[in-house]
VEXBAMAR-141776 format. One line per 3 residues: number of its first residue (from 1); for each residue x, y, z of N, C-alpha, C. Coordinates in Angstrom, 3 decimals. Layout:
BEGIN
NUM	X Y Z X Y Z X Y Z ~ ...
***
This chain:
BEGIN
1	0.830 -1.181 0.000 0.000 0.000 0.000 0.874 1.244 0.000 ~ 0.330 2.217 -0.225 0.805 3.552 -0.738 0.153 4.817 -0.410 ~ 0.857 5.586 0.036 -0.398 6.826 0.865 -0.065 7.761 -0.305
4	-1.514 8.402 -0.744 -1.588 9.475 -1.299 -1.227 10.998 -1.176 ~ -0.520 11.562 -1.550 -0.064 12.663 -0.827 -0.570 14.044 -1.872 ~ -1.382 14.049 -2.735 -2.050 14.896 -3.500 -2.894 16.271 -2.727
7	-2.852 17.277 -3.565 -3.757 18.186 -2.539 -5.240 18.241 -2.465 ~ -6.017 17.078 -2.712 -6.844 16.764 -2.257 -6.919 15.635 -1.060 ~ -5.644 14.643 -1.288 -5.469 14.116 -0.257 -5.267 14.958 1.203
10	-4.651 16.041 0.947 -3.916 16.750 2.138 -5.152 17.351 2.814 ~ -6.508 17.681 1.788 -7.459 18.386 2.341 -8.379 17.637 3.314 ~ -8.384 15.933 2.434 -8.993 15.321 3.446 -8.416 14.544 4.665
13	-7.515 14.630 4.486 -6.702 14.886 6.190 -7.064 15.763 7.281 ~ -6.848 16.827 6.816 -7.096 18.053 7.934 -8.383 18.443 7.629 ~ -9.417 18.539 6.951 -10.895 18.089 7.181 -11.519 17.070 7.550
16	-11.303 16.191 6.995 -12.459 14.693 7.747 -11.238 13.625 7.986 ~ -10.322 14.024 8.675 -9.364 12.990 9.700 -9.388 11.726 8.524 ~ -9.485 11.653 7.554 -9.164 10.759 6.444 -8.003 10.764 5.250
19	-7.088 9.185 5.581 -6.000 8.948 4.252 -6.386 8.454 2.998 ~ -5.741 8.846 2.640 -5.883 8.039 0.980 -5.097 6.969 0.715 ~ -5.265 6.123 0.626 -3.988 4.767 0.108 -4.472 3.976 -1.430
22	-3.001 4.058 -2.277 -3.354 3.048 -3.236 -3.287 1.529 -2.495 ~ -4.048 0.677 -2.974 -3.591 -0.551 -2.102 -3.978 -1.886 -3.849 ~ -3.414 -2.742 -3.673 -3.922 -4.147 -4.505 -5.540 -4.344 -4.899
25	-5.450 -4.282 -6.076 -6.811 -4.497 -6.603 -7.590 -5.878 -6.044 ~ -6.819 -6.889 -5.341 -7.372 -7.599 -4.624 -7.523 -7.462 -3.619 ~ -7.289 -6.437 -2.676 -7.319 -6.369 -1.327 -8.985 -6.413 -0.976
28	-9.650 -6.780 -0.151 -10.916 -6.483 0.361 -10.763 -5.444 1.345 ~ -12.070 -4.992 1.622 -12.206 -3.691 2.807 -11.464 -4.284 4.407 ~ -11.784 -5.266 4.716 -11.246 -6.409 5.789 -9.638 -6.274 5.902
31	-9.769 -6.769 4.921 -7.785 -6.819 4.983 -7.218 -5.451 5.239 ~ -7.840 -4.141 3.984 -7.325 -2.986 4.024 -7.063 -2.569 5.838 ~ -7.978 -2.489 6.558 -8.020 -2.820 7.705 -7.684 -3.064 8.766
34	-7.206 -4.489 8.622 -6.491 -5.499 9.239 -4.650 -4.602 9.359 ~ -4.341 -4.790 8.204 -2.835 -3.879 7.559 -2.712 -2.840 8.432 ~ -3.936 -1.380 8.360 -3.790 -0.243 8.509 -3.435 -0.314 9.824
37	-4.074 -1.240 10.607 -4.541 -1.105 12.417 -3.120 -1.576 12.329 ~ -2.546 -2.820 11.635 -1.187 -3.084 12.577 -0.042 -2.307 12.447 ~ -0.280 -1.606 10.591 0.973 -0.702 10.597 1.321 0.550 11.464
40	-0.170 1.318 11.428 0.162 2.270 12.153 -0.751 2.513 13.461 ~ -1.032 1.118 14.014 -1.819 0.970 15.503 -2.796 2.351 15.894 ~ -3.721 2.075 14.698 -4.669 2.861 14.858 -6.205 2.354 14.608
43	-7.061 3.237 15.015 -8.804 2.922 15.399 -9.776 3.420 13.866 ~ -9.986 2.347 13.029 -10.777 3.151 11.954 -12.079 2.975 12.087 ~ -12.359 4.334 11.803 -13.892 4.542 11.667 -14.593 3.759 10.486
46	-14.345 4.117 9.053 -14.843 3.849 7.973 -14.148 3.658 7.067 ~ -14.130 2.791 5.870 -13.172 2.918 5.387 -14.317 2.616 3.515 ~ -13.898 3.747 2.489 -14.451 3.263 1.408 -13.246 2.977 0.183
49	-13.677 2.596 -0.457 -12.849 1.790 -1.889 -13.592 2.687 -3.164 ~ -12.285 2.920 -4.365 -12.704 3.522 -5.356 -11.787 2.794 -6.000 ~ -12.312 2.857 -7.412 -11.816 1.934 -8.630 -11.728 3.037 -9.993
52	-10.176 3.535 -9.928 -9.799 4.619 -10.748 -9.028 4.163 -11.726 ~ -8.961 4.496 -13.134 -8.176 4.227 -14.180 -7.130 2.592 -13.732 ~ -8.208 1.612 -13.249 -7.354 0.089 -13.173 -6.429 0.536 -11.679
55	-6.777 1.072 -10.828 -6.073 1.222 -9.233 -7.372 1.247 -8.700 ~ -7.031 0.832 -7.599 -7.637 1.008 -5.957 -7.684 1.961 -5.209 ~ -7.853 2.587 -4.848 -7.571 3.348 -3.866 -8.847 3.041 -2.528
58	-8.298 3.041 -0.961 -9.289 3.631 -0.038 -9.085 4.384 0.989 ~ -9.993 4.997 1.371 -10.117 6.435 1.829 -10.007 5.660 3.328 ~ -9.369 5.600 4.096 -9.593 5.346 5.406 -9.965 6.641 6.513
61	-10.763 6.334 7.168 -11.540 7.617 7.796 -11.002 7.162 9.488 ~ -10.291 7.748 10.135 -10.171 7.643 11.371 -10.723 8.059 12.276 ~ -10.738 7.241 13.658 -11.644 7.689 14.852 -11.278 8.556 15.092
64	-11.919 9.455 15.717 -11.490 11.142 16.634 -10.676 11.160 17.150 ~ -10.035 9.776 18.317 -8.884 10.137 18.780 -7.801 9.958 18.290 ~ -8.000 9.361 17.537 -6.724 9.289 16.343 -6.276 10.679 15.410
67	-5.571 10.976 14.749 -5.233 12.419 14.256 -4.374 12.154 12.496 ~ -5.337 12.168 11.882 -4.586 11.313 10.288 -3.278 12.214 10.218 ~ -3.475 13.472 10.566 -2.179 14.162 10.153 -1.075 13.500 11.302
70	-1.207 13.173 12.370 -0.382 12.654 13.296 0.112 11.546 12.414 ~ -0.348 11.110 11.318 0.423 9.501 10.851 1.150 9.472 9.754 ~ 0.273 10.779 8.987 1.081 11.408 8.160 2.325 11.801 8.591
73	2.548 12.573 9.455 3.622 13.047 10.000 4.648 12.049 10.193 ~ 4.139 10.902 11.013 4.854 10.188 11.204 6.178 9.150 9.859 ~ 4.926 9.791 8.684 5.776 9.141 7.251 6.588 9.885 6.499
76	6.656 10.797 7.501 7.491 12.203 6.829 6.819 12.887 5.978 ~ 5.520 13.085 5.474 4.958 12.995 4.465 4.044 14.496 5.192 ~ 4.407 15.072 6.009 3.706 16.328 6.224 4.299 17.358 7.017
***
């Protein structure tokens, strides 16, 4: 998987506490999930899937106490 770092990605960070990740066109919502919680030991709220030009992407939406830009940060990525 792959975090999006676009400036729409960046907006929905610091608006609705949500990342963007490319991930495997086989991945299910479950797995996406499964991955996110162990990589970066965090609480997801919601998570949706989009199917763009043959990629994946999903929007993972984090719980309140969690802070998407806090994980961002953590990837150097902000």
């Amino acid at each position: 998987m792959k975090l999006i770092m676009t400036e729409k990605a960046v907006m929905l960070i610091e608006a609705e506490n949500t990342l963007v990740f490319e991930t495997a066109m086989i991945m299910k919502k479950d797995e996406i999930k499964k991955e996110i919680t162990e990589l970066f030991d965090v609480k997801i709220d919601k998570i949706r899937a989009l199917i763009k030009n043959n990629k994946k992407y999903a929007y993972i939406k984090l719980k309140g106490d969690t802070l998407a830009i806090d994980v961002a940060t953590k990837l150097g990525l902000m």
